[in-house]
N, C-alpha and C positions, 0 to 999 in steps of 0.2 A: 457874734460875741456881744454881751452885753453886759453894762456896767450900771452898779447905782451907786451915786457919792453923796452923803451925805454932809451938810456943814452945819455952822450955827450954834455948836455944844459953846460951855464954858462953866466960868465961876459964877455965879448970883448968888444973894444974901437970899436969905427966906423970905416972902412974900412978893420975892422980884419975877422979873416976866423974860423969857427966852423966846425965839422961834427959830427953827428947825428947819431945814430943809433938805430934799432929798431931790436928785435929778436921776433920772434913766434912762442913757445913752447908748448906740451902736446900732444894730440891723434888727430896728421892732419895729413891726406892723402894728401892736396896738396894745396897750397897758389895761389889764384890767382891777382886780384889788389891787390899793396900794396899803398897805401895814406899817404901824411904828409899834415896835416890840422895844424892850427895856430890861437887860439884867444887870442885877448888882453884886454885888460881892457876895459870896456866898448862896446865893441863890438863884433859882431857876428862871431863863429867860420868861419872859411873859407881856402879851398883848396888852397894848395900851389904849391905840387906835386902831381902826379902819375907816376906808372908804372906798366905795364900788365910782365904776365910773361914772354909774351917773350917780353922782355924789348923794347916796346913803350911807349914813355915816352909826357908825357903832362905839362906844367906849366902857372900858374898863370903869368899876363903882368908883373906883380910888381917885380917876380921874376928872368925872361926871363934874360941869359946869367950871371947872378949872382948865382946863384943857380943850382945843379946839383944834380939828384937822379939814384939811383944805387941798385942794390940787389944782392942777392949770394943763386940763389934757395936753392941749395945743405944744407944752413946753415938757410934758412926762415927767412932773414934777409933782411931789405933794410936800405939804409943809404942815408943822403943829407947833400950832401958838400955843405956850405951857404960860399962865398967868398962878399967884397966888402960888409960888413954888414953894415947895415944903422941904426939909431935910432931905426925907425919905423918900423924895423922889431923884435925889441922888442915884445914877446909875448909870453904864452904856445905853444911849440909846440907839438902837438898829434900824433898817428901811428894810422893809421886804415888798418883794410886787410880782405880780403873775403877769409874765411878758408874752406877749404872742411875737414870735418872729415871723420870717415868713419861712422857714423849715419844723419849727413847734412849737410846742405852749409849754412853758417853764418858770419856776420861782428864785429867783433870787434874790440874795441879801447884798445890804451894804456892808462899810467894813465897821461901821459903830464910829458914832461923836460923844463924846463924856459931858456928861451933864453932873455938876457938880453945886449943890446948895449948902449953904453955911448958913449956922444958925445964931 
């Protein structure tokens, strides 16, 4: 069984800075992508960040130079510093991560933290 929880969401004004984390816990051999996906109201989930494990990292345009993702193998954790928050980046945001157990390899999600910017 494996779990990822997610913490760190809230309120911030526009321009304010959050960070986010995600742990993944239970009987895993070894964490390979770790994912922060985001949907809002009204529309379709979608990727924010990535990062493999040996930290190459990927981001969404919308995010680029505002957003920063990170992980701590050792602890199956990844986290995203969201700096220069916007309205519109108001939404759930999710963890996803590609778990290797040691019976097999699987994706799972978190349950979503609300990230909520006011303008």
């Amino acid at each position: 069984q494996v779990q990822l929880v997610e913490s760190g969401g809230g309120l911030v004004q526009a321009g304010g800075s959050l960070r986010l984390s995600c742990a993944a816990s239970g009987s895993i051999f070894s964490v390979n992508d770790m994912d922060w996906y985001r949907q809002a109201p009204g529309k379709q989930r979608e990727l924010v960040a990535s990062i493999t494990k040996g930290g190459v990292t990927n981001y969404a345009d919308s995010v680029k130079g505002r957003f920063t993702i990170s992980r701590d193998n050792a602890k199956n954790t990844v986290y995203l510093r969201m700096n220069s928050l916007k309205p519109e980046d108001t939404a759930v945001y999710y963890c996803n991560a590609e778990v290797n157990t040691y019976i097999r390899q699987a994706r799972y999600w978190g349950q979503g933290t609300q990230v909520t910017v006011s303008s």
